[in-house]
C-alpha positions as CSV (number, residue, x, y, z in Angstrom):
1,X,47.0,63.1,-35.3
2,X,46.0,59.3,-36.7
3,X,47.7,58.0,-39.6
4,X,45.5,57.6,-42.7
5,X,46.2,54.4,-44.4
6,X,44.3,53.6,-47.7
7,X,44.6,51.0,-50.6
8,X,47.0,51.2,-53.5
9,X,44.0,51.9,-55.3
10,X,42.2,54.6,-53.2
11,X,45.3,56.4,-53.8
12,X,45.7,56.0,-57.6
13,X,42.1,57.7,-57.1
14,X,43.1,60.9,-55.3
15,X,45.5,61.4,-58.7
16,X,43.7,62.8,-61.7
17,X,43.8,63.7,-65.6
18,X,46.5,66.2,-66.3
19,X,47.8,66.4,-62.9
20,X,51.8,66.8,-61.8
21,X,52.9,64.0,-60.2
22,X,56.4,63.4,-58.8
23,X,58.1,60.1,-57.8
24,X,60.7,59.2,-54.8
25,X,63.2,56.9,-55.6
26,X,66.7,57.0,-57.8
27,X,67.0,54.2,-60.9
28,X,64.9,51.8,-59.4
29,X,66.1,52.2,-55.4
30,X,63.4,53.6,-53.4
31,X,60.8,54.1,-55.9
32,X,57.2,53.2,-54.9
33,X,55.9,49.9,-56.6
34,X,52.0,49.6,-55.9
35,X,50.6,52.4,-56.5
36,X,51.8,53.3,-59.7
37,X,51.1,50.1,-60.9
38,X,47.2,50.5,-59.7
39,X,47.6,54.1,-61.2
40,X,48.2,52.6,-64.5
41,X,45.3,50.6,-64.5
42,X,43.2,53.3,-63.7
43,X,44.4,55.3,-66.8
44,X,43.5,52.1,-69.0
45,X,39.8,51.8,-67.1
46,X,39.2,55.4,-68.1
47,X,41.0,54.8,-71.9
48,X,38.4,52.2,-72.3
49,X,35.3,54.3,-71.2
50,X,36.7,56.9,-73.8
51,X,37.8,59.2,-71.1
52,X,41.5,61.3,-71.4
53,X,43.7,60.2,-68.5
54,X,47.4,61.4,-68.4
55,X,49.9,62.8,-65.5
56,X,53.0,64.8,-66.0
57,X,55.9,62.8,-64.4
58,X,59.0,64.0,-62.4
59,X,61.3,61.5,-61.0
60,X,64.9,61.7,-59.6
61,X,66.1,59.8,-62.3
62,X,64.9,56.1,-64.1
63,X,62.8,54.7,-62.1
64,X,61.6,50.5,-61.9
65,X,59.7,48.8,-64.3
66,X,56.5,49.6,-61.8
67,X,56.6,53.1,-62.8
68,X,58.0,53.9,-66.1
69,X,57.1,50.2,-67.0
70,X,53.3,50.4,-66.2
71,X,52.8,54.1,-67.0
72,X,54.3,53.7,-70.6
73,X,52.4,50.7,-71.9
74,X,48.8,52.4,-70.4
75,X,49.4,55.3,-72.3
76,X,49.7,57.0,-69.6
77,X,51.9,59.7,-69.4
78,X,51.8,63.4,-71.0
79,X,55.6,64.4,-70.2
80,X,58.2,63.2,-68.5
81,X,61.2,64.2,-67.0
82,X,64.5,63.3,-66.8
83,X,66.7,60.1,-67.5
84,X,64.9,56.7,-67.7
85,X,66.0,53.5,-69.1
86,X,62.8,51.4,-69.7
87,X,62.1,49.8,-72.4
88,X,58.3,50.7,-73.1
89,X,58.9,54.4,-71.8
90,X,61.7,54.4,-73.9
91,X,59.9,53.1,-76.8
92,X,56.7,55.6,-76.6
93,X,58.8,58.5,-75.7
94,X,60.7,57.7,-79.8
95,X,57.6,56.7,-81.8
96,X,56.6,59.8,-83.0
97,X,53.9,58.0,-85.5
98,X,51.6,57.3,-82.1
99,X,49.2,59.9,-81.5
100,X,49.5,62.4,-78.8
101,X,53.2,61.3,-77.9
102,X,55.2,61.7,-74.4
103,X,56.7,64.8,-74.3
104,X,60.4,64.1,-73.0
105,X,62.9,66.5,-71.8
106,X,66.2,66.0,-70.8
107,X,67.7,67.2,-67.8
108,X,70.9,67.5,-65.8
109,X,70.0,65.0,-62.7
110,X,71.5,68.3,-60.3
111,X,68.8,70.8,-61.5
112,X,65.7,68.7,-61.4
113,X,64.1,69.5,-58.3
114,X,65.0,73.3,-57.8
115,X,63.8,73.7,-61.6
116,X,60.4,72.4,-60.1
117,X,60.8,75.1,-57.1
118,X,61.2,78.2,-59.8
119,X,58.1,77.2,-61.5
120,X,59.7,76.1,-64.9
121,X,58.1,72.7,-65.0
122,X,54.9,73.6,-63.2
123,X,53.1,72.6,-59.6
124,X,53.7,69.3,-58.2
125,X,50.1,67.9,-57.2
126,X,50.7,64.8,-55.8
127,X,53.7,62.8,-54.4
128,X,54.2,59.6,-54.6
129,X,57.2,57.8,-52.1
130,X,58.4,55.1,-50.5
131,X,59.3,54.9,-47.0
132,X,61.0,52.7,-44.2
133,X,58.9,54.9,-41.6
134,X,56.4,57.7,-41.0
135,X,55.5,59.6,-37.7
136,X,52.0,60.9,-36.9
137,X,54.0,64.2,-37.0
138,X,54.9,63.9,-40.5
139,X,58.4,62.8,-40.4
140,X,59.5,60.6,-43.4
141,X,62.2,58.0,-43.5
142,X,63.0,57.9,-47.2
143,X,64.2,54.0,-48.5
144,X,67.3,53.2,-50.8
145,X,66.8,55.9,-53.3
146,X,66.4,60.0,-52.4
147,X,66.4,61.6,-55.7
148,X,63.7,64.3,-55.8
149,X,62.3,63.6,-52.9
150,X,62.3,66.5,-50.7
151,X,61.0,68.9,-52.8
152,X,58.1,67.1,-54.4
153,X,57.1,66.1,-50.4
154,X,57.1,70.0,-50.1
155,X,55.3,71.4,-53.0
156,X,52.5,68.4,-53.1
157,X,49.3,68.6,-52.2
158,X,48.9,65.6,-51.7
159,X,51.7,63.2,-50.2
160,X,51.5,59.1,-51.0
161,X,53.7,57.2,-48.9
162,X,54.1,53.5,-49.6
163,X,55.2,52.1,-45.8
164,X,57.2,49.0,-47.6
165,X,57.7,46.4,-44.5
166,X,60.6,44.7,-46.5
167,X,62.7,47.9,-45.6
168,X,63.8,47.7,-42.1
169,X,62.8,51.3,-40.2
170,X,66.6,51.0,-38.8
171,X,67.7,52.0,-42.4
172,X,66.8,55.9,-40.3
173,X,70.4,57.6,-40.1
174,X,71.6,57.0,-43.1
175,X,69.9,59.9,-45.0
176,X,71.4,63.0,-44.9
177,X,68.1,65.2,-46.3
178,X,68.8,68.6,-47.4
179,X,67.0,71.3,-49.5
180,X,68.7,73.8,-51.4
181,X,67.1,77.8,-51.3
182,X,66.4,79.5,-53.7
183,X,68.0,82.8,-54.9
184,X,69.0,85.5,-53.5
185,X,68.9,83.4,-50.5
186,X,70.9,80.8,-51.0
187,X,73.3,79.5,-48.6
188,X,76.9,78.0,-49.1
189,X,76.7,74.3,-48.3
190,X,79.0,73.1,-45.6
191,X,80.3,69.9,-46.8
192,X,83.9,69.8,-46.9
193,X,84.5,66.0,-46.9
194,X,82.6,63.1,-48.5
195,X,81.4,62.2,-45.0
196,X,80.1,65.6,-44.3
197,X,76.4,66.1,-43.1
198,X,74.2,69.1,-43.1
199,X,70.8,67.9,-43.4
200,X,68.0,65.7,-41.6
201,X,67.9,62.2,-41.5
202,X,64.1,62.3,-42.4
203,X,61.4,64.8,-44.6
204,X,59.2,66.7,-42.6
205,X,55.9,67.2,-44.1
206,X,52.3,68.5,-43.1
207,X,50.5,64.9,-41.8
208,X,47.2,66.4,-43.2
209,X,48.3,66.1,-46.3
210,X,49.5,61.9,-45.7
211,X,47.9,59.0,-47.0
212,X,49.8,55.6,-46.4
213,X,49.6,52.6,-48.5
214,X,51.4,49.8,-46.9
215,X,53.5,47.6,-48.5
216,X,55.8,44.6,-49.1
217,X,57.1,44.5,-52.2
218,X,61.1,43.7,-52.8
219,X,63.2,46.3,-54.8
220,X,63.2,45.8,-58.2
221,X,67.1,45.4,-58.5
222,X,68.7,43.1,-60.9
223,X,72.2,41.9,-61.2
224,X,74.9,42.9,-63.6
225,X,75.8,40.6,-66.7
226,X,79.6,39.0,-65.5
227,X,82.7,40.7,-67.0
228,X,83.6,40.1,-70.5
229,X,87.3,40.6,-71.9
230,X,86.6,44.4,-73.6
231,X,85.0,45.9,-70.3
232,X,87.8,44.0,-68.0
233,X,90.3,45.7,-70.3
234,X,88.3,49.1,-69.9
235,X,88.6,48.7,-66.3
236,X,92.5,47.7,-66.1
237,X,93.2,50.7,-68.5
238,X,91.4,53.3,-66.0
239,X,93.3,51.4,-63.0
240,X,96.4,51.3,-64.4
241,X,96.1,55.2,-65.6
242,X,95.2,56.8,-62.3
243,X,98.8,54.6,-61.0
244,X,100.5,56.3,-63.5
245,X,98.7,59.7,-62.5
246,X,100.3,59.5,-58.8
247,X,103.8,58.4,-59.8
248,X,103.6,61.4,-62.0
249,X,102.3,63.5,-59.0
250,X,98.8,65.1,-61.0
251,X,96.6,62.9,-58.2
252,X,97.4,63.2,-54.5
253,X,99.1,59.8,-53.0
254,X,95.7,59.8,-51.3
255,X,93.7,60.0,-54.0
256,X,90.7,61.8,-54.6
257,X,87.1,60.9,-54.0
258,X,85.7,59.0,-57.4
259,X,81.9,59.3,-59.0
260,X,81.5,56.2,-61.2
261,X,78.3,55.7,-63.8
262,X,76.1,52.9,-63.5
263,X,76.4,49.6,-65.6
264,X,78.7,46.7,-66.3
265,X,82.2,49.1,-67.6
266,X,81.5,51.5,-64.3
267,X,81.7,48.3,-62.3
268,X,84.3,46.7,-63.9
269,X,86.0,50.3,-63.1
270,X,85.7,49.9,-59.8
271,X,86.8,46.9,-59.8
272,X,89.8,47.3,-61.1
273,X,90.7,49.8,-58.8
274,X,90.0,47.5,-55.6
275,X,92.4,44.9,-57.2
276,X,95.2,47.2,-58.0
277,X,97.6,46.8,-55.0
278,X,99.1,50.7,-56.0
279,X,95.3,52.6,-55.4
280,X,94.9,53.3,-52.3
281,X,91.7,53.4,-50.3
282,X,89.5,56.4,-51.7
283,X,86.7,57.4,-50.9
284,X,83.0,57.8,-53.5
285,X,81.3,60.8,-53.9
286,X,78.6,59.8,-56.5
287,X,74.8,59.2,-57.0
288,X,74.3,55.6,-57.7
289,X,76.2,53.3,-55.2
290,X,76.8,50.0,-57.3
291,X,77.3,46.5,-56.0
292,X,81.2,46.9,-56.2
293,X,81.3,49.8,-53.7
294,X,79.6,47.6,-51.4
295,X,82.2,44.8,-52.1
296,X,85.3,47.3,-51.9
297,X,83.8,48.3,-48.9
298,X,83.9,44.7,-47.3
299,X,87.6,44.4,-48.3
300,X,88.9,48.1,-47.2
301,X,89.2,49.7,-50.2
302,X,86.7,52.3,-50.3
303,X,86.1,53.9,-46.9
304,X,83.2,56.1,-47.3
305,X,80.5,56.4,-50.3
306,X,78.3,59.3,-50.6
307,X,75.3,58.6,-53.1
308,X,71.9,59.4,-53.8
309,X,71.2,56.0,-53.8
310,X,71.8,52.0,-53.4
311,X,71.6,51.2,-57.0
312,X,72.5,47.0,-56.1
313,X,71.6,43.8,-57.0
314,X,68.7,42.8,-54.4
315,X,71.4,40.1,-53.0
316,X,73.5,43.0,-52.1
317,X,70.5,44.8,-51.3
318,X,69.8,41.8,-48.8
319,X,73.3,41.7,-47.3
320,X,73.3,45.5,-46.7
321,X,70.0,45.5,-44.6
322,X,71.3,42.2,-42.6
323,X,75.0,44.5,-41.6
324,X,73.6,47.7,-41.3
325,X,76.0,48.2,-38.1
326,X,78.5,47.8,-40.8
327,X,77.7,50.0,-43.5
328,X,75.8,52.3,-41.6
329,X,78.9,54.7,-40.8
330,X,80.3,54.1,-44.1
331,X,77.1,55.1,-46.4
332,X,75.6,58.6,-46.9
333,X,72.2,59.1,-49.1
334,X,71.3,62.5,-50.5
335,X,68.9,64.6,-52.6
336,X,70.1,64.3,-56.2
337,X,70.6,68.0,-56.1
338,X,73.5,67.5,-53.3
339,X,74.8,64.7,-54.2
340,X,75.0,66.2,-57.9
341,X,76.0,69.4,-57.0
342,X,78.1,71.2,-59.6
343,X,80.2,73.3,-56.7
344,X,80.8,70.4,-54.4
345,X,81.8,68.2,-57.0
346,X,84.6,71.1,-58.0
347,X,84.9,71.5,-54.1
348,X,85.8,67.8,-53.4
349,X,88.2,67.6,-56.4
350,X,85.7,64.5,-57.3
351,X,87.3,62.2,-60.6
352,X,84.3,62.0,-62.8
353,X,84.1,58.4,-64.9
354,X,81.2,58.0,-67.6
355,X,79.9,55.9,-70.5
356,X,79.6,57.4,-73.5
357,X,77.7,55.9,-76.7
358,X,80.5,57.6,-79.2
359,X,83.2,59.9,-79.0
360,X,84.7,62.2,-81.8
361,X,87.9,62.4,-82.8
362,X,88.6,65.9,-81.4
363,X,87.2,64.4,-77.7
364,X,83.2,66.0,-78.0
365,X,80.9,63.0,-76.4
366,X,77.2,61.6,-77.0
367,X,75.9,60.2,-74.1
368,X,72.3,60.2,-74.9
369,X,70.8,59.2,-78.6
370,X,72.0,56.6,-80.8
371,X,72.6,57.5,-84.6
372,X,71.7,61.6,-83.5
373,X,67.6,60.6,-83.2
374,X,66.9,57.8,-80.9
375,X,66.9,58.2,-77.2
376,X,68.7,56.1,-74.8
377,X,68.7,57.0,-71.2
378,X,69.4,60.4,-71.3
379,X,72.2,62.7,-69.9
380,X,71.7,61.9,-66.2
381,X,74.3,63.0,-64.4
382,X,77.3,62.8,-66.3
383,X,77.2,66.1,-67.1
384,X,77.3,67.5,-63.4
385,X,80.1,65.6,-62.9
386,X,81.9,65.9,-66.1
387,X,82.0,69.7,-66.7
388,X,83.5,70.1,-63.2
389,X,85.1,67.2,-62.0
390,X,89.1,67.4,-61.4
391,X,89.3,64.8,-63.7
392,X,87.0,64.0,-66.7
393,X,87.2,60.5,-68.1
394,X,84.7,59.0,-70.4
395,X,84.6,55.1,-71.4
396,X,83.8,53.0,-74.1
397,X,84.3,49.9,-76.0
398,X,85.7,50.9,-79.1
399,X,83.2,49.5,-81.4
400,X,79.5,48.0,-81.2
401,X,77.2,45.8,-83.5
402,X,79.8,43.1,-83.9
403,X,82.2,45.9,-85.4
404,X,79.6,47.2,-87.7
405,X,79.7,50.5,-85.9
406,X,83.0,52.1,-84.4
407,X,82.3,54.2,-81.6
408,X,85.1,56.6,-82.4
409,X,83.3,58.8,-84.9
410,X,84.8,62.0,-86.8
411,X,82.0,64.0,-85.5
412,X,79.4,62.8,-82.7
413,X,76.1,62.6,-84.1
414,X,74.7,64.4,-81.2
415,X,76.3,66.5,-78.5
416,X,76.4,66.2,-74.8
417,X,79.8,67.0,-73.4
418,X,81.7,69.4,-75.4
419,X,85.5,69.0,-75.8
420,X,86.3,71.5,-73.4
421,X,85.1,69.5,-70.6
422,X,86.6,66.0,-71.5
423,X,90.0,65.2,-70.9
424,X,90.1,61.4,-71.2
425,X,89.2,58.7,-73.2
426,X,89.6,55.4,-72.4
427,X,88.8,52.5,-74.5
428,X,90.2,48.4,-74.4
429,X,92.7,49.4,-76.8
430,X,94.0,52.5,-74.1
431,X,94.1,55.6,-72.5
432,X,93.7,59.1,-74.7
433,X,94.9,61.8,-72.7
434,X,93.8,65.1,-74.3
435,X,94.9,67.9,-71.5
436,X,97.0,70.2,-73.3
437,X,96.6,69.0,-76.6
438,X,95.3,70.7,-79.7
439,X,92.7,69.3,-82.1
440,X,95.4,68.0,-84.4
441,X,96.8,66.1,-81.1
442,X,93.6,65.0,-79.6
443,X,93.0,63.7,-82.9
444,X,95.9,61.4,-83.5
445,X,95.8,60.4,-79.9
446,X,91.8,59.4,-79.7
447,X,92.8,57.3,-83.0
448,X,96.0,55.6,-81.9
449,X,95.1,55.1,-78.1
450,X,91.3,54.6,-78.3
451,X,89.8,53.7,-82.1
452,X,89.3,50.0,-83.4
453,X,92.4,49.0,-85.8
454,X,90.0,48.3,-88.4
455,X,88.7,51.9,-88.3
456,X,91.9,53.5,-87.4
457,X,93.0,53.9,-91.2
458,X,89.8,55.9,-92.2
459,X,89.7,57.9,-89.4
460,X,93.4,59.1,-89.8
461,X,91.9,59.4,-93.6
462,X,89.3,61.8,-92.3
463,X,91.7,64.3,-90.9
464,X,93.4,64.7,-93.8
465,X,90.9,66.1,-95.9
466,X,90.3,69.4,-94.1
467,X,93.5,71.4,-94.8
468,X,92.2,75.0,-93.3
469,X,91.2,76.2,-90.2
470,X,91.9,75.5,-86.6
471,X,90.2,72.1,-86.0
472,X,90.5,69.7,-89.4
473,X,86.7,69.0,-89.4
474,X,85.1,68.1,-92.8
475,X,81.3,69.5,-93.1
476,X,80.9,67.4,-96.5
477,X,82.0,64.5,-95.2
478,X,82.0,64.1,-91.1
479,X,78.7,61.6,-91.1
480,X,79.6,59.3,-93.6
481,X,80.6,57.0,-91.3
482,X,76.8,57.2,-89.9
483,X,75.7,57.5,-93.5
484,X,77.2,53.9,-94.3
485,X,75.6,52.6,-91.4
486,X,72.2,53.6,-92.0
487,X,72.7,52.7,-95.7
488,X,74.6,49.0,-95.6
489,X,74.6,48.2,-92.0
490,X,77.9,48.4,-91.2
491,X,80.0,51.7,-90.8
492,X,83.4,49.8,-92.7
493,X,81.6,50.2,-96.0
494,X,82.6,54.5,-95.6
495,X,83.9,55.6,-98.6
496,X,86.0,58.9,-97.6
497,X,88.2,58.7,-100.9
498,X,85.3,60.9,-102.9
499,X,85.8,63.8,-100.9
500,X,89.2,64.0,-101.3
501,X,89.9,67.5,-103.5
């Protein structure tokens, strides 16, 4: 059958109030750009004729500044779901004195799209994608991000495809598209090494149900800020760690395949690994492919990366399109549910490395609000990876706010990865190994190895004013470090010495 091709904003008109609407894409690879954007303004157009206009929102993770961006500042959205990292979306989804506020949920990145399939989130009515290609029998080439994809081309009724010219169609190969069923049914997946392939290199979908918008906008990719001395230091401590890890025989000579965050310390991670003449080529199973993957590639140090998507700087973005004969055999793009998946990770014996925003004492972790209220991102995929990983290592700096805040707390002020699942810290200041180790250890070590020295003194303080039970954790006294923050702006002014019995 004919292809239907419509404007950006015929298609923001098949979308209406209170409808489900899901969106391609991973961070801001692959996401659709125009017709969000002409969405948006629709909302506002029916705002200012007094009309309600609000979608539900599923993505496969943050998405660019088109979507989330757009969406936020028209007052747009009803709920959405999961990590983002906008600044508007951000902004609306904490002001809880604006009426009618976004409803925001936070979700693992791994059980997005097959919590859609069960029904626990509600229909998908519309799709919105971006493409390199699209057959008049429905076949879909998918761009630089997967995420959610395949299931929300599924379940819609209606399917959007942005055909975005600046993508060339010989990007078609490196997809490998898979689908998960649901129980009973569910089958093992047969991936067995990082370079492992199960699925299609392209979504098949009804054509009926097809309206193409095309397009030509660039990715919406910016570059990351250079390395300062802390994350440099960061990076050098994790290198220098996993050397010590195969001397000591607890990682293969080998090595194992690595899943890095995205942001300046995950970068500065990999890095450091590519310039440490003891690592070993590895291989990446992850979801966001950074700009130093695509460097270590170049030099032969990483020799396969399996992602969700190309999280890069448009320059890199550029340069990848221009060798694709290159990277082509090297590079592997999957739905977040694969590339997240809990049993593959534990399968592949994948090292897990994430950011956190503080980190107790006894090794618990907040990745997602700051001071236990305000959201950040959210949890992405750190926990997937974290909980089973062969190796769970979380960074940070070891203070924030010029030192006013000291991101090794006595008690995290929310909770997202327990201390059961973290064995490593890693700060500037060192390495905090905590397998094996009691609460009393992981305490002393997280201090020494990890902590600021100007916060070292109160926090061995801390532990000695609990003198019962198994873990030394003071109820009366275990925010006062947040406490002094809130009420003098820096956490040094804590006074621990009053509870003191």
């Amino acid at each position: 059958m004919a292809l239907k091709f419509i404007s950006a904003e015929e298609a923001a008109a098949l979308i209406n109030h209170d409808q489900n609407v899901g969106f391609s894409g991973f961070t801001h690879a692959g996401c659709p750009k125009v017709v969000p954007v002409a969405l948006a303004k629709r909302a506002e157009e029916e705002h200012a004729k007094g009309n309600p206009f609000k979608i539900g929102m599923f993505t496969g993770a943050s998405t660019g500044d088109s979507i989330d961006g757009s969406l936020a500042r028209a007052n747009a959205v009803k709920f959405r779901t999961p990590y983002q990292t906008n600044r508007d979306m951000r902004n609306a989804v904490n002001n809880k004195q604006v009426h009618d506020p976004i409803d925001y949920f936070d979700m693992h990145l791994s059980q997005v799209a097959q919590e859609i399939r069960y029904g626990f989130l509600g229909g998908v009515d519309v799709a919105i994608v971006e493409a390199c290609e699209v057959t008049e029998d429905g076949k879909i080439v998918p761009t630089a991000g997967v995420g959610i994809t395949p299931t929300i081309c599924r379940m819609a009724k209606t399917v959007i495809v942005e055909l975005n010219s600046k993508v060339p169609s010989s990007l078609r190969g490196i997809h490998d598209l898979y689908e998960l069923q649901d129980p009973p049914k569910r089958r093992h997946i047969n991936i067995f090494e990082v370079q492992g392939r199960i699925g299609l290199e392209y979504i098949k979908v009804d054509p009926e149900k097809i309206f193409i918008v095309e397009t030509s906008e660039e990715s919406e990719g910016g570059g990351f800020a250079p390395l300062d001395k802390t994350t440099a230091q960061i990076g050098d401590n994790v290198a220098n760690f996993f050397v010590n890890e195969m001397k000591s025989g607890r990682i293969p000579q080998g090595f194992l395949p690595v899943q890095s965050g995205v942001g300046n310390i995950a970068n500065a991670v990999l890095g450091s690994m590519g310039s440490n003449k003891d690592i070993p080529r590895f291989d990446v199973y992850t979801e966001v492919i950074q700009d130093a993957v695509l460097n270590m590639m170049r030099e032969g140090k990483i020799s396969f990366a399996s992602g969700c998507s190309l999280t890069v700087s448009n320059e890199q973005l550029q340069q990848l399109y221009d060798d694709l004969d290159f990277f082509k055999n090297k590079l592997v793009l999957r739905p977040s549910e694969i590339s997240n998946n809990p049993g593959l990770v534990r399968r592949l014996g994948v090292i897990g490395i994430n950011t956190a925003i503080e980190v107790d004492i006894f090794g618990n972790v907040n990745s997602t609000h700051v001071m236990g209220n305000n959201m950040m991102n959210g949890i992405g995929g750190s926990g997937d990876f974290t909980r089973n990983s062969y190796l769970s290592i979380f960074v940070t700096p070891s203070i924030a706010k010029n030192g006013d805040i000291s991101c090794i707390v006595p008690k995290v002020s929310h909770t997202d990865h327990t201390e059961h699942s973290v064995k490593v810290i890693v700060s500037e200041y060192g390495v905090a190994d905590l397998r094996g180790k009691g609460p009393n250890q992981r305490a002393r070590e997280i201090i020494e190895k990890c902590a600021h020295p100007d916060y070292r003194p109160m926090l061995h303080e801390y532990i000695t004013l609990q003198d019962k039970g198994h873990t030394p954790q003071d109820l009366y006294s275990c925010y006062e470090f947040h406490k002094s923050f809130l009420e003098t702006g820096s956490m040094k002014n804590a006074d621990l010495s009053k509870f003191k019995k």
